[in-house]
PDB file with one MODEL, atoms N, CA, C and O in Angstrom:
MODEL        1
ATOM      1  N   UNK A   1     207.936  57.766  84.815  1.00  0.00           N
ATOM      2  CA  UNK A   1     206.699  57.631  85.551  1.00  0.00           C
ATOM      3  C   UNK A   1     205.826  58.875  85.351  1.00  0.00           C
ATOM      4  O   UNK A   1     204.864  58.731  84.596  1.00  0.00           O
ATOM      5  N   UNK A   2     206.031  60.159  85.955  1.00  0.00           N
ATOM      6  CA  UNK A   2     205.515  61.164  85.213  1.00  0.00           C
ATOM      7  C   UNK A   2     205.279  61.748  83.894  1.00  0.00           C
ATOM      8  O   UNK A   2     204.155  62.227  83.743  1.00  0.00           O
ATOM      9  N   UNK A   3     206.027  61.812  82.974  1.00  0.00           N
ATOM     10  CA  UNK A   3     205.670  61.647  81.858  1.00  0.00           C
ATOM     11  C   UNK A   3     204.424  60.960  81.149  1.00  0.00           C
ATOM     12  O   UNK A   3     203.548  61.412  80.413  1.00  0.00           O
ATOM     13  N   UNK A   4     204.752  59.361  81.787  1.00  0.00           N
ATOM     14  CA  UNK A   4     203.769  58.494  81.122  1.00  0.00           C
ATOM     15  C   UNK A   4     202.410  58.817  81.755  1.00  0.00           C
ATOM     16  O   UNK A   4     201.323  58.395  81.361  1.00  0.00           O
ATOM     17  N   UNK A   5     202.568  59.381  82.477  1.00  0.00           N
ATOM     18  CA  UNK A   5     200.827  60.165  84.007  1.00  0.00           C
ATOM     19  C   UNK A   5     200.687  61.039  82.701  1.00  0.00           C
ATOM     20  O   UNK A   5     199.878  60.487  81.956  1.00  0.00           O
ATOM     21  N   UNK A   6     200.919  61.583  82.445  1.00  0.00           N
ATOM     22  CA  UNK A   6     201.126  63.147  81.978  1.00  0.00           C
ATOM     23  C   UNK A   6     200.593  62.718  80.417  1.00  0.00           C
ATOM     24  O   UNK A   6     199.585  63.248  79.948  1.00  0.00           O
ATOM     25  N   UNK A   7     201.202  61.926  79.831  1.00  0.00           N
ATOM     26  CA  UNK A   7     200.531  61.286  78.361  1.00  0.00           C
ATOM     27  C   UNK A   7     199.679  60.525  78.334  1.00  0.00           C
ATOM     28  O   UNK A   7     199.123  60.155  77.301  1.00  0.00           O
ATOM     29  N   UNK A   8     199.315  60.005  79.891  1.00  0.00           N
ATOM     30  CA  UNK A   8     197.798  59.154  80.071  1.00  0.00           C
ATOM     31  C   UNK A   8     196.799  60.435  80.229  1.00  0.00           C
ATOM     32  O   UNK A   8     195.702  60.029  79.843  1.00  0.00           O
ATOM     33  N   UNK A   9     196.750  61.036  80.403  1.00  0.00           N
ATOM     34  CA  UNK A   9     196.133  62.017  81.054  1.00  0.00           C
ATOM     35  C   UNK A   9     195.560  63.062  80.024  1.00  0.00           C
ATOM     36  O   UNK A   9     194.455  63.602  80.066  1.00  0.00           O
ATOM     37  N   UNK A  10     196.832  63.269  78.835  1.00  0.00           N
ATOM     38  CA  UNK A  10     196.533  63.763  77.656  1.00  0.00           C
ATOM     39  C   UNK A  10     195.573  62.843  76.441  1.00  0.00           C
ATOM     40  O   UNK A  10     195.298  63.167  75.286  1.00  0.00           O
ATOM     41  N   UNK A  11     195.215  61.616  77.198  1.00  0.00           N
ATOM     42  CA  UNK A  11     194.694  60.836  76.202  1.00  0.00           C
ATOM     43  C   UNK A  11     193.114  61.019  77.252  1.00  0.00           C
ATOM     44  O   UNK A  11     192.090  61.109  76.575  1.00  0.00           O
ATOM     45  N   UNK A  12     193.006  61.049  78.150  1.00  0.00           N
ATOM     46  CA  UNK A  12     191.633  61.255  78.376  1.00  0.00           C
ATOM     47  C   UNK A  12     191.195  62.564  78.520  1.00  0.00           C
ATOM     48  O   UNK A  12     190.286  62.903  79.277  1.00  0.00           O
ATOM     49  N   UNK A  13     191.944  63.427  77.675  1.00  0.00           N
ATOM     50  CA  UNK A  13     191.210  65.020  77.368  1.00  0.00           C
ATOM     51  C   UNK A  13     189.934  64.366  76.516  1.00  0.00           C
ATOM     52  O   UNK A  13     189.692  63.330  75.897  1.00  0.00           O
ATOM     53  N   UNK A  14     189.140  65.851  76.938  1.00  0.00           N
ATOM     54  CA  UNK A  14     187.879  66.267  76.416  1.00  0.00           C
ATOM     55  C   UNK A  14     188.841  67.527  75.434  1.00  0.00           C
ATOM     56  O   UNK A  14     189.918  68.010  75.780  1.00  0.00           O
ATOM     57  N   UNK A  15     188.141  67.812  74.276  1.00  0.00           N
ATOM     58  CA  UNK A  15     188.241  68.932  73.544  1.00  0.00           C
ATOM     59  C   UNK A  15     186.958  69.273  72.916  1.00  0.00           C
ATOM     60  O   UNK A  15     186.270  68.344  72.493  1.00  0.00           O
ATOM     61  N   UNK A  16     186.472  70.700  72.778  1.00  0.00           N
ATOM     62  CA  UNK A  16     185.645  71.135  72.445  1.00  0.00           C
ATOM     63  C   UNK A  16     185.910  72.577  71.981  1.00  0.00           C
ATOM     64  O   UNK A  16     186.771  73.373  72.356  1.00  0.00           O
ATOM     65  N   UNK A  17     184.851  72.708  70.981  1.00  0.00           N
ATOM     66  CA  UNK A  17     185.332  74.663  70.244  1.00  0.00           C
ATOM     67  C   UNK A  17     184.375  75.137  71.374  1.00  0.00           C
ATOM     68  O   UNK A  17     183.716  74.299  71.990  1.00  0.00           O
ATOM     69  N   UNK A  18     184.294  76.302  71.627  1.00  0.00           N
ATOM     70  CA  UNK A  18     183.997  77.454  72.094  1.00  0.00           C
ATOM     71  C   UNK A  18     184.139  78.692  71.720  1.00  0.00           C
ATOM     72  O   UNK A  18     185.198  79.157  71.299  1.00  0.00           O
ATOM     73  N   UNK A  19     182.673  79.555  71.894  1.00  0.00           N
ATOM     74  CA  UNK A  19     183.058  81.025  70.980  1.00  0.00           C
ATOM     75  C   UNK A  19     184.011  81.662  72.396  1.00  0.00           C
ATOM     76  O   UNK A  19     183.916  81.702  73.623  1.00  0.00           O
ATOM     77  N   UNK A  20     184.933  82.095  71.326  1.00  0.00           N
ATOM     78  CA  UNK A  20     186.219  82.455  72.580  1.00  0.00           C
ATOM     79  C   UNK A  20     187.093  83.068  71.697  1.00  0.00           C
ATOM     80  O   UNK A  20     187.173  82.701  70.524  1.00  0.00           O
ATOM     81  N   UNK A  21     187.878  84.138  72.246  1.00  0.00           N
ATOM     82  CA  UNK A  21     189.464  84.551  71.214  1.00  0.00           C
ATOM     83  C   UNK A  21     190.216  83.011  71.068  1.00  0.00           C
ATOM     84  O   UNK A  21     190.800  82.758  70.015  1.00  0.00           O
ATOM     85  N   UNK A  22     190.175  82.015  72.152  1.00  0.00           N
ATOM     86  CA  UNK A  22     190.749  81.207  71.909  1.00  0.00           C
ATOM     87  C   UNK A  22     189.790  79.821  72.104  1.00  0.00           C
ATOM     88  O   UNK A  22     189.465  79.194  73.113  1.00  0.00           O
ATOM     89  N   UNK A  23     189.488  79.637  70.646  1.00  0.00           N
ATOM     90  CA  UNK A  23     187.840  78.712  70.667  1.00  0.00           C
ATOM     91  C   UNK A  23     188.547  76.983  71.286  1.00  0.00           C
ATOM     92  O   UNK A  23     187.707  76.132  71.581  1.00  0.00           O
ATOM     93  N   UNK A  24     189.333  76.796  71.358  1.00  0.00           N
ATOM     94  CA  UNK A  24     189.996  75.424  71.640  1.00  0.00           C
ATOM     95  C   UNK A  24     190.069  75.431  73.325  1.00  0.00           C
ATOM     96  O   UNK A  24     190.691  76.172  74.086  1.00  0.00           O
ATOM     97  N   UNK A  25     189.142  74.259  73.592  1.00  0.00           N
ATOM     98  CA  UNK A  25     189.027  74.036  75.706  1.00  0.00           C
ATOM     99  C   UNK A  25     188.996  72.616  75.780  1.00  0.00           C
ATOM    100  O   UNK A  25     188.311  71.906  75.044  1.00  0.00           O
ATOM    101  N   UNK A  26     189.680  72.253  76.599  1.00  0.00           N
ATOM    102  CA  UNK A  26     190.758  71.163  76.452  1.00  0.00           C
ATOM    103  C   UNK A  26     190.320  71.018  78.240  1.00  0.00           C
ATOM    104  O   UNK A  26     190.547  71.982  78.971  1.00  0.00           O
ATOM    105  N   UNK A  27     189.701  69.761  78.797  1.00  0.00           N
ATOM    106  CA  UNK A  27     189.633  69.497  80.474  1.00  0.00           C
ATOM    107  C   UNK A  27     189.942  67.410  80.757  1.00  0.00           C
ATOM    108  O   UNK A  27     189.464  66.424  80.196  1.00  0.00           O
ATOM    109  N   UNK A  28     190.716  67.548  81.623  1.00  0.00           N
ATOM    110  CA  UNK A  28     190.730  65.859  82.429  1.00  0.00           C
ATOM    111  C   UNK A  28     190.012  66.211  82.876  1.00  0.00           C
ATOM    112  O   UNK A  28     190.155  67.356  83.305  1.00  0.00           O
ATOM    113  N   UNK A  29     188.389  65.339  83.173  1.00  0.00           N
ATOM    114  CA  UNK A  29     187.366  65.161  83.748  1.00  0.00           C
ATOM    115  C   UNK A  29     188.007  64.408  85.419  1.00  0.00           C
ATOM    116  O   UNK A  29     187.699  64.668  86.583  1.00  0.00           O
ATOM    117  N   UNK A  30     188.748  63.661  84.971  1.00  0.00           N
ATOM    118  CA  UNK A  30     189.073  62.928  86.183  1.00  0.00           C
ATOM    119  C   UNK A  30     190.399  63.703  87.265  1.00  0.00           C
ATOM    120  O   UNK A  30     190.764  63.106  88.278  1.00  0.00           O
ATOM    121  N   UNK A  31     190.882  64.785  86.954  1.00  0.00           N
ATOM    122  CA  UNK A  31     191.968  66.326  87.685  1.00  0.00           C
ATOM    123  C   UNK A  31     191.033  67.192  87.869  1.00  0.00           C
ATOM    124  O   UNK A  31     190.770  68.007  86.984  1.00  0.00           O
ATOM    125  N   UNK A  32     190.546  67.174  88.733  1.00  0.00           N
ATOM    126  CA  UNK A  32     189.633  68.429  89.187  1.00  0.00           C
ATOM    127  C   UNK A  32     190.296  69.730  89.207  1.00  0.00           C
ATOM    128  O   UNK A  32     191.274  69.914  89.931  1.00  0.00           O
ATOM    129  N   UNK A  33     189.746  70.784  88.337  1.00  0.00           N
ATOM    130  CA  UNK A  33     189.924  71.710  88.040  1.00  0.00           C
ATOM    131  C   UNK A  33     191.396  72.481  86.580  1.00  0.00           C
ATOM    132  O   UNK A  33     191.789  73.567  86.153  1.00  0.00           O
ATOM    133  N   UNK A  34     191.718  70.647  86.346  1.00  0.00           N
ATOM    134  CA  UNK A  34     192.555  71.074  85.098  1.00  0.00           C
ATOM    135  C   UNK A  34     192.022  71.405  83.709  1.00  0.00           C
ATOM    136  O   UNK A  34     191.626  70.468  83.016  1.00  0.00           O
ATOM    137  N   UNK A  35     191.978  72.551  83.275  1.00  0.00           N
ATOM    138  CA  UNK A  35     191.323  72.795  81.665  1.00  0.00           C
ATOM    139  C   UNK A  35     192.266  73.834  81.058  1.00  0.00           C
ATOM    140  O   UNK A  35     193.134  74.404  81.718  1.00  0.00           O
ATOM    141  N   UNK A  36     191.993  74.089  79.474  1.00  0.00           N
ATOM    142  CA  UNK A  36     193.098  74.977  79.362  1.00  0.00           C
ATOM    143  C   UNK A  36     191.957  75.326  77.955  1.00  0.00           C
ATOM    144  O   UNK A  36     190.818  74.999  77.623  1.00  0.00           O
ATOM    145  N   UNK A  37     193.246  76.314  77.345  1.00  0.00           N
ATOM    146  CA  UNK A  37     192.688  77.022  76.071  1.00  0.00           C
ATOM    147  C   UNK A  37     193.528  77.033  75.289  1.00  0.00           C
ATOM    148  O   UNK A  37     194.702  76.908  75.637  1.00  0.00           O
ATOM    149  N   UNK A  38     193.153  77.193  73.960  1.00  0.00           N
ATOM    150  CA  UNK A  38     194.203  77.990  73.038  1.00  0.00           C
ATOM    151  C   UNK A  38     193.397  77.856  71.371  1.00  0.00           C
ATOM    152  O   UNK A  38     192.550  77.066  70.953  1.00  0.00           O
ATOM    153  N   UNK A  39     193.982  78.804  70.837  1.00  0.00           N
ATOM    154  CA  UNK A  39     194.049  79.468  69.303  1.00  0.00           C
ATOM    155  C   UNK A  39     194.034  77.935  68.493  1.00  0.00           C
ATOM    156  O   UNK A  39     193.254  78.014  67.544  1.00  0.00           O
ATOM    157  N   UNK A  40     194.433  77.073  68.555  1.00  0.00           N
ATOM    158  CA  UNK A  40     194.183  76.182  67.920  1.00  0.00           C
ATOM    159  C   UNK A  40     194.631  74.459  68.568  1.00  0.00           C
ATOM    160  O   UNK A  40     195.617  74.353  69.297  1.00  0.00           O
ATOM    161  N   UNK A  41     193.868  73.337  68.234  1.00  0.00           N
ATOM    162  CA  UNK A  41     193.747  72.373  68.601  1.00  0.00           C
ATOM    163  C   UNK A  41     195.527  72.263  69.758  1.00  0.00           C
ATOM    164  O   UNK A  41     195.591  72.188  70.986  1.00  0.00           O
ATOM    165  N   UNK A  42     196.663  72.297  68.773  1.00  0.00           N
ATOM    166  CA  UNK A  42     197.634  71.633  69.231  1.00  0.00           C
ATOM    167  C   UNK A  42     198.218  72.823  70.712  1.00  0.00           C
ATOM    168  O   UNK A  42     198.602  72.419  71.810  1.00  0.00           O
ATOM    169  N   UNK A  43     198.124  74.153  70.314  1.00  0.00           N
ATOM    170  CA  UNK A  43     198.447  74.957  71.332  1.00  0.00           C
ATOM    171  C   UNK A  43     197.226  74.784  72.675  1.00  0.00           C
ATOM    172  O   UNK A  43     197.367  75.167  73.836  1.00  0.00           O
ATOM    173  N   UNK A  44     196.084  74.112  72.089  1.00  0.00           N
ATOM    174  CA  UNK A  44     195.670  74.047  73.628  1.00  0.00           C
ATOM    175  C   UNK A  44     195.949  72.920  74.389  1.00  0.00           C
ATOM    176  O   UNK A  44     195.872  72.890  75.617  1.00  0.00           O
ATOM    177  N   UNK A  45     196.387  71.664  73.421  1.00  0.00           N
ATOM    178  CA  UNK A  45     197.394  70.692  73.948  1.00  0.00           C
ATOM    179  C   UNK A  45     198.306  70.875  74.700  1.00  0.00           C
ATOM    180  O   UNK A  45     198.088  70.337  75.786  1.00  0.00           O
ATOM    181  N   UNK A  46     198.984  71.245  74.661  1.00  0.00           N
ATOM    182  CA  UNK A  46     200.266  71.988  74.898  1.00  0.00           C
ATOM    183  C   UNK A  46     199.848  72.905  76.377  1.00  0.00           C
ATOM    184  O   UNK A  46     200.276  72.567  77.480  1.00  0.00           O
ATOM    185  N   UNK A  47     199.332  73.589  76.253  1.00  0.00           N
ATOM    186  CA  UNK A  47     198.557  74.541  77.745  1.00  0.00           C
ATOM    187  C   UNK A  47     198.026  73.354  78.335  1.00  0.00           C
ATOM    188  O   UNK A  47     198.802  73.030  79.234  1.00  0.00           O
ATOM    189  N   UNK A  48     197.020  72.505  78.255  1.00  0.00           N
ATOM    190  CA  UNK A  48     196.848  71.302  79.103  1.00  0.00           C
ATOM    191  C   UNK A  48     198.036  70.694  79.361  1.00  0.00           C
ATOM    192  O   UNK A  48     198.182  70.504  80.569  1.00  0.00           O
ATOM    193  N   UNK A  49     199.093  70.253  78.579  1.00  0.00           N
ATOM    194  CA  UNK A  49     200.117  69.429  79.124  1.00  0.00           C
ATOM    195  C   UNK A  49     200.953  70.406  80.608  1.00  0.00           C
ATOM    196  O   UNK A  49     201.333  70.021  81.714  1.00  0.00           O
ATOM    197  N   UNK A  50     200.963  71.589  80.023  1.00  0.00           N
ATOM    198  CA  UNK A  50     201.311  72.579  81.198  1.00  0.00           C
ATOM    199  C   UNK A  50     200.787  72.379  82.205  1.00  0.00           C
ATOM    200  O   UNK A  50     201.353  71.720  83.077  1.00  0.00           O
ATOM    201  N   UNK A  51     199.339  72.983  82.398  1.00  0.00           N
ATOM    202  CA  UNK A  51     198.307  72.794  83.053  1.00  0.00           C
ATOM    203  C   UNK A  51     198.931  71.613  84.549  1.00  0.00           C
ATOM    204  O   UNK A  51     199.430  71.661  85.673  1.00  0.00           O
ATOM    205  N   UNK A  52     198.327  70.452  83.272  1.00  0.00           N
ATOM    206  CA  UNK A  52     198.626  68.852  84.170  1.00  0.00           C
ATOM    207  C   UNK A  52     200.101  69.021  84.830  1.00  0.00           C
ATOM    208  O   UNK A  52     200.279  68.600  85.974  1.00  0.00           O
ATOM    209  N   UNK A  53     200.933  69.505  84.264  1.00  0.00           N
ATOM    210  CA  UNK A  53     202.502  69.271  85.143  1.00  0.00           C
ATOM    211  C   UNK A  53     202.402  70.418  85.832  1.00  0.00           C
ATOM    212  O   UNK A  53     203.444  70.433  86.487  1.00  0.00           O
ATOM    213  N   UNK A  54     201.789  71.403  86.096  1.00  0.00           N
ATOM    214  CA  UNK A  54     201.687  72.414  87.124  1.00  0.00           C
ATOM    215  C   UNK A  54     200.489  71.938  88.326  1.00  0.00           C
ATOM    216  O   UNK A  54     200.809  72.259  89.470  1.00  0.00           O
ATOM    217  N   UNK A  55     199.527  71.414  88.223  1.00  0.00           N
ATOM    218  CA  UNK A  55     198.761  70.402  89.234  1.00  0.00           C
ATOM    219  C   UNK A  55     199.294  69.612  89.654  1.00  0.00           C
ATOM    220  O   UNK A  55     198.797  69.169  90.690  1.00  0.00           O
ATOM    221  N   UNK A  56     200.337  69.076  89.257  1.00  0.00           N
ATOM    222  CA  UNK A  56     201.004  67.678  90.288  1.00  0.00           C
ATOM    223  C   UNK A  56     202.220  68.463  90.933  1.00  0.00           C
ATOM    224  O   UNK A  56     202.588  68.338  92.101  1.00  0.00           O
ATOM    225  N   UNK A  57     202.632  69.072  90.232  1.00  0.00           N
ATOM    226  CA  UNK A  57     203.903  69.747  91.032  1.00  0.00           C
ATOM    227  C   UNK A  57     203.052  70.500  92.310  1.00  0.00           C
ATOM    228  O   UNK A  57     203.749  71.030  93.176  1.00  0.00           O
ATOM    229  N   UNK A  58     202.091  70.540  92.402  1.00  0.00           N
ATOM    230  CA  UNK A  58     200.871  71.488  93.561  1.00  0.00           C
ATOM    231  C   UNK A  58     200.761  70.827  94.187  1.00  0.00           C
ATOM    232  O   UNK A  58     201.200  70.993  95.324  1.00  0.00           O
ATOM    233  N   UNK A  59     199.880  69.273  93.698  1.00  0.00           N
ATOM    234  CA  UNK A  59     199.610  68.679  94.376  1.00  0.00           C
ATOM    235  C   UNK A  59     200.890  67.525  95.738  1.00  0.00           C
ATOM    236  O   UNK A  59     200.569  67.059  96.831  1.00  0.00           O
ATOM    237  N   UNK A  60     201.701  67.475  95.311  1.00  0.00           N
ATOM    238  CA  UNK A  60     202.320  66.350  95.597  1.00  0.00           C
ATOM    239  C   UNK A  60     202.756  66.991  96.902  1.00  0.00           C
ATOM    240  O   UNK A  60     202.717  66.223  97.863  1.00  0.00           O
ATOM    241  N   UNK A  61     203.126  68.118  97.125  1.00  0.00           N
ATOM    242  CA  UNK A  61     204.055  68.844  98.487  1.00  0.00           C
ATOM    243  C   UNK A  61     202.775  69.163  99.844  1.00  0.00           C
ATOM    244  O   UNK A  61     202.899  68.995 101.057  1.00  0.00           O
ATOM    245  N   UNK A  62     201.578  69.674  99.045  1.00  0.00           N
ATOM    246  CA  UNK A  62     200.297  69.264  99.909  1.00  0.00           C
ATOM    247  C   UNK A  62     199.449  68.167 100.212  1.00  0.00           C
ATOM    248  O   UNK A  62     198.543  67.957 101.018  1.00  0.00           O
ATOM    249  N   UNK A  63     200.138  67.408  99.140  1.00  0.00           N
ATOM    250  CA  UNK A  63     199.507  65.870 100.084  1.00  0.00           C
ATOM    251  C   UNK A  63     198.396  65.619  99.341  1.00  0.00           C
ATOM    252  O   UNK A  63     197.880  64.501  99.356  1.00  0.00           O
ATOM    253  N   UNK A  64     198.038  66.358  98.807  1.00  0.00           N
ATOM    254  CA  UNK A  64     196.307  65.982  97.511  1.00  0.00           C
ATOM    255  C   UNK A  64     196.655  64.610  97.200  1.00  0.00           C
ATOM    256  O   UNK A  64     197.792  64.139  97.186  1.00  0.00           O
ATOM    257  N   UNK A  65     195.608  64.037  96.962  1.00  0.00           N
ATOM    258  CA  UNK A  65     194.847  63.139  96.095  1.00  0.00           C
ATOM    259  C   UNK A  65     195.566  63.281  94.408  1.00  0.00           C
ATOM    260  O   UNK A  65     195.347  64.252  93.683  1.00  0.00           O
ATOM    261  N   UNK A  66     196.474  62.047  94.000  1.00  0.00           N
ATOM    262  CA  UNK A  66     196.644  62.437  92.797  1.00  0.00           C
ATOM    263  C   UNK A  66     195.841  61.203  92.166  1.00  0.00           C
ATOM    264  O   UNK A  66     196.081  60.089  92.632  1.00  0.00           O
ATOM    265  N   UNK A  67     194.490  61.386  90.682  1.00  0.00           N
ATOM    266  CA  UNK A  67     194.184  60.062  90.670  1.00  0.00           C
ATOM    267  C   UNK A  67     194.746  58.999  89.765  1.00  0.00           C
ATOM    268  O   UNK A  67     195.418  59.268  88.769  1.00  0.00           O
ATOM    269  N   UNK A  68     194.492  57.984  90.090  1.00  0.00           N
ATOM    270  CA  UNK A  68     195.030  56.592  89.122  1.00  0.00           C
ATOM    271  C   UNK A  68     194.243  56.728  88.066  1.00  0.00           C
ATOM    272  O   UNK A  68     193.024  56.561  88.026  1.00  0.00           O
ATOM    273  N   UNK A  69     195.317  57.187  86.789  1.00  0.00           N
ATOM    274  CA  UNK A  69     194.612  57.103  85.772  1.00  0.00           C
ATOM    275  C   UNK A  69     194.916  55.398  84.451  1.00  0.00           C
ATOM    276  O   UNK A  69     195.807  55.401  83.602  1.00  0.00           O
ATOM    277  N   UNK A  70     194.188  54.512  84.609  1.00  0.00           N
ATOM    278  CA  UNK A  70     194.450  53.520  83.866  1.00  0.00           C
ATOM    279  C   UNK A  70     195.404  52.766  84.684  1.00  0.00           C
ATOM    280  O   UNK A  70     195.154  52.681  85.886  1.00  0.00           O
ATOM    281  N   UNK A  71     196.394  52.240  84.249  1.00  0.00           N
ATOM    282  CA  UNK A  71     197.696  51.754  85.141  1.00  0.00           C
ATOM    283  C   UNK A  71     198.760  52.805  85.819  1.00  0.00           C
ATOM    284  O   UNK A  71     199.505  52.429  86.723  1.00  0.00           O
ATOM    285  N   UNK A  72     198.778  54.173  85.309  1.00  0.00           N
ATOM    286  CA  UNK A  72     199.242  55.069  85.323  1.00  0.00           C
ATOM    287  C   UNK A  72     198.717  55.604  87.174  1.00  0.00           C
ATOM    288  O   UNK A  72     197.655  55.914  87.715  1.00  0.00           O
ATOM    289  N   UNK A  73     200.323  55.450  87.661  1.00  0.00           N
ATOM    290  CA  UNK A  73     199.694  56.107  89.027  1.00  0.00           C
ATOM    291  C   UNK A  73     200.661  56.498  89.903  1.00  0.00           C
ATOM    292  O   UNK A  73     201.306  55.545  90.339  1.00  0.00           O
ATOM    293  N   UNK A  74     201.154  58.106  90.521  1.00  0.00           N
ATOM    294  CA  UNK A  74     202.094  59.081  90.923  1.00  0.00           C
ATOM    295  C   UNK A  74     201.881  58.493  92.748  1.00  0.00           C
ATOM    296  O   UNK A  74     201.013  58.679  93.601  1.00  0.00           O
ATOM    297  N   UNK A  75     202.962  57.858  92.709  1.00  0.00           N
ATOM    298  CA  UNK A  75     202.819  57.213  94.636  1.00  0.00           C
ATOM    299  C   UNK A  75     203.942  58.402  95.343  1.00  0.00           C
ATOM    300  O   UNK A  75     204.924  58.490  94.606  1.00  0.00           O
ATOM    301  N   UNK A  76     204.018  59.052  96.203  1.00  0.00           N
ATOM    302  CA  UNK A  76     205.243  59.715  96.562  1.00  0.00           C
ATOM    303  C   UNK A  76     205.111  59.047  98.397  1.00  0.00           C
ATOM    304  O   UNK A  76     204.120  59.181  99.114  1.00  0.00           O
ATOM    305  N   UNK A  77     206.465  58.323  98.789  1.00  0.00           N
ATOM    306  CA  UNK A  77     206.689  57.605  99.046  1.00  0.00           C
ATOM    307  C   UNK A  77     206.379  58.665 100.700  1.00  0.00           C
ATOM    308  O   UNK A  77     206.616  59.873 100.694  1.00  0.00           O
ATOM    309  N   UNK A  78     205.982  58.130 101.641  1.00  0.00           N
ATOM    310  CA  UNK A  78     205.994  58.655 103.132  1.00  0.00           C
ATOM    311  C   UNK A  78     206.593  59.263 103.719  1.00  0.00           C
ATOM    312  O   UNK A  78     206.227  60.257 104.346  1.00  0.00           O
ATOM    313  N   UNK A  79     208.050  58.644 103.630  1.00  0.00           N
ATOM    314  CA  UNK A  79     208.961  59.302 104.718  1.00  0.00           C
ATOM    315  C   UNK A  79     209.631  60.176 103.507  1.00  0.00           C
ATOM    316  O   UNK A  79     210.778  60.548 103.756  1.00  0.00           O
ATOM    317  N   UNK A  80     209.065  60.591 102.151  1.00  0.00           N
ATOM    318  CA  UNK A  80     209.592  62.147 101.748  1.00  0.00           C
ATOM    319  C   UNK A  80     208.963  63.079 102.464  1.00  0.00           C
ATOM    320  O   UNK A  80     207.746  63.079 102.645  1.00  0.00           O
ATOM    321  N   UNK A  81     209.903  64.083 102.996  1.00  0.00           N
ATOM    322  CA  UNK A  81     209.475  64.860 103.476  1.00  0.00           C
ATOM    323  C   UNK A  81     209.427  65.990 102.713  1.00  0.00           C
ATOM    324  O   UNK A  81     210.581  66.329 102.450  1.00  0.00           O
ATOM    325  N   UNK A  82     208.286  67.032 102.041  1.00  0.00           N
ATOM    326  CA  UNK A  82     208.318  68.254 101.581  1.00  0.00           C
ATOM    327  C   UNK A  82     208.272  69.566 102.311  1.00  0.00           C
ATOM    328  O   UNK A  82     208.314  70.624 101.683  1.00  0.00           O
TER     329      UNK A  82
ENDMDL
END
């Protein structure tokens, strides 16, 4: 289930160069505030995939809003208690 969030999520990146030490910026429009960088296309992949599994591991114990991306969608059940 996560995983497949996590590879939906990598499919609706934005990528764009930027003058930067690390010109590669990588954002889910739809994860507020997930973007990343890196030295070249696949390493900023890679920092976004981070990125995204460090936002849900955040989000899920505070109760955030995680969104439905496509069919892809992180339910954590009520009576877990964090």
């Amino acid at each position: 289930m996560i995983s497949e969030y996590i590879q939906e999520a990598l499919h609706r990146a934005k990528y764009e160069l930027i003058e930067d030490e690390e010109p590669y910026y990588g954002e889910i429009s739809e994860m507020p505030g997930v973007w990343a960088s890196g030295r070249t296309l696949e390493e900023c992949r890679e920092n976004l995939k981070e990125v995204v599994e460090g936002w849900i591991l955040l989000s899920v114990p505070k109760g955030l809003p995680i969104p439905r991306l496509g069919s892809c969608e992180i339910r954590v059940p009520e009576e877990i208690s964090v």
